[in-house]
C-alpha positions in Angstrom: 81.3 -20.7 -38.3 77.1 -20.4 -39.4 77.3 -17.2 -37.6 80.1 -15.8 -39.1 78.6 -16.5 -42.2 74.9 -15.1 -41.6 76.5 -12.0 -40.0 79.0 -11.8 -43.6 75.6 -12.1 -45.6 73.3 -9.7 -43.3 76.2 -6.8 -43.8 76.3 -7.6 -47.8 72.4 -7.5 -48.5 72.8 -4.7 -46.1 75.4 -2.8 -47.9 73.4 -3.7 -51.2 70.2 -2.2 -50.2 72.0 1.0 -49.1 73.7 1.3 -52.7 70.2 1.1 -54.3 68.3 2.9 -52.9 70.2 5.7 -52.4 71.8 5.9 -55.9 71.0 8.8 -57.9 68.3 8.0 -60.5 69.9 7.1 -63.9 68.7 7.0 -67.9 70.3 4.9 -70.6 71.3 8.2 -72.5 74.5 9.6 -71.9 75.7 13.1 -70.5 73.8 16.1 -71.5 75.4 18.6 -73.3 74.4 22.3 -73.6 73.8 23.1 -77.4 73.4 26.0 -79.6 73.1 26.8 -83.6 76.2 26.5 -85.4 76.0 30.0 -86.2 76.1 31.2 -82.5 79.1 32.6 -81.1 78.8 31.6 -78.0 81.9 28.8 -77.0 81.6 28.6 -73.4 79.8 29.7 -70.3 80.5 29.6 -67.1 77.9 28.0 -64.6 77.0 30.8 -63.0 76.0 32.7 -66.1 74.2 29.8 -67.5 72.1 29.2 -64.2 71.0 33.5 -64.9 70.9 33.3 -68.1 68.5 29.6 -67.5 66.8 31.6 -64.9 65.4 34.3 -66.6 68.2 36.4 -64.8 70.2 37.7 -68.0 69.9 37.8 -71.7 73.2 38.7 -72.8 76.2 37.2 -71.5 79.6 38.3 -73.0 78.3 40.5 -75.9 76.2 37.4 -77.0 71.9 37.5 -76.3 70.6 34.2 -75.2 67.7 32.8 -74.8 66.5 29.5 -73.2 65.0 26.9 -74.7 63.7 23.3 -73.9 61.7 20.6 -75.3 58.6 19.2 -73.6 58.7 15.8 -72.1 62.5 16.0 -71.8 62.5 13.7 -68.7 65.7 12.2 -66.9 67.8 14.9 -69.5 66.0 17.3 -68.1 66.4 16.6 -64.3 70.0 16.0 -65.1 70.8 19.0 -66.6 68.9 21.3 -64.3 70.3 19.4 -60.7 74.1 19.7 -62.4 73.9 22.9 -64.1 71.5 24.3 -62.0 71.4 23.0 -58.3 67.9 22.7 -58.5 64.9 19.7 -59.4 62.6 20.1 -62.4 59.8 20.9 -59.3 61.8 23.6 -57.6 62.3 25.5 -61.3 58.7 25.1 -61.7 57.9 27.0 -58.0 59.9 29.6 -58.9 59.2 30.8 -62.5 55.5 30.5 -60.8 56.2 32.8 -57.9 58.1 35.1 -60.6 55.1 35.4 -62.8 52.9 36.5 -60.1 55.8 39.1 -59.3 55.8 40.1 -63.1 59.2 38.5 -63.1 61.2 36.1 -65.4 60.0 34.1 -68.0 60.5 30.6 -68.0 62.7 28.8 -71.2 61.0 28.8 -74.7 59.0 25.7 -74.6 59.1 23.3 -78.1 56.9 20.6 -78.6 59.3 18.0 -79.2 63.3 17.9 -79.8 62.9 17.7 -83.1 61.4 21.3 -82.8 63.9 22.1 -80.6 66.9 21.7 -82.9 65.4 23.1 -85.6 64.6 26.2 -83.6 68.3 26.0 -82.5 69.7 25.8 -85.5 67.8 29.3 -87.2 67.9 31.0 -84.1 71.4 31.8 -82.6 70.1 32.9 -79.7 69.1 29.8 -78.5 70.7 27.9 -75.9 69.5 24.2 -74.7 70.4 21.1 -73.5 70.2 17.5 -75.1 71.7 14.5 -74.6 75.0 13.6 -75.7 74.0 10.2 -77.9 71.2 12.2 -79.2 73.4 15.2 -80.5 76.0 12.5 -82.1 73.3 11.5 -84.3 72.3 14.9 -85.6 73.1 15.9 -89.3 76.6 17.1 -88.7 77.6 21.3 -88.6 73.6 21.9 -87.2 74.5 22.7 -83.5 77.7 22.8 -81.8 78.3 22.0 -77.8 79.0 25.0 -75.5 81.7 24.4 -72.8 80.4 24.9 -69.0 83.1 25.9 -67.3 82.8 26.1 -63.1 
């Protein structure tokens, strides 16, 4: 019966260690949402267009010229939104907007010092296109941004 019991205990802590340390790193925000200035007239991308458009690969997409835009020191937001929306880590965007500025290639996203910046850049520029997190954009002064759907 001891053994029984040591064996049910080994598999448990087991099991536990497994679930932590290979759970994906988590923040105490909630989801990120892709914004834009209320007077954009952009309602939805798809994922695809977003990742060129993020990318430096396209400035227009539907009729509608976009440009990307991030604030500095955006952190777990940031690695969020760029592994779901665009299959990559903060380190391998970084490696390639470097090997595209030695090619005289894309540009990486408009850079703001802080998010405060950052939304009020959004908000008088309707070309503007970023990310934030959700609990942060549900305590901005209502009718300043608007989310964009990210369809697959």
């Amino acid at each position: 019966m001891k053994t029984l019991k040591t064996y049910f205990i080994v598999i448990l802590v087991g099991a536990l260690s497994v679930m932590f340390f290979t759970a994906p790193p988590a923040y105490a925000g909630g989801s990120v949402v892709l914004v834009v200035g209320s007077g954009s007239t952009l309602q939805s991308i798809s994922t695809t267009n977003l990742r060129r458009v993020w990318l430096g690969q396209a400035q227009e997409v539907g009729g509608v010229k976009l440009k990307a835009a991030e604030a500095e020191g955006a952190g777990a937001v940031q690695d969020e939104f760029y592994a779901k929306h665009l299959g990559k880590t903060v380190k391998e965007v970084k490696k390639y907007f470097i090997k595209e500025a030695l090619g005289g290639g894309a540009k990486p996203p408009k850079t703001f010092p802080d998010s405060d910046a950052l939304v009020k850049a959004l908000a008088s520029d309707p070309s503007l296109v970023s990310f934030l997190d959700q609990t942060a954009f549900d305590k901005l002064e209502a009718g300043k941004l608007k989310i964009v759907k990210v369809s697959e």
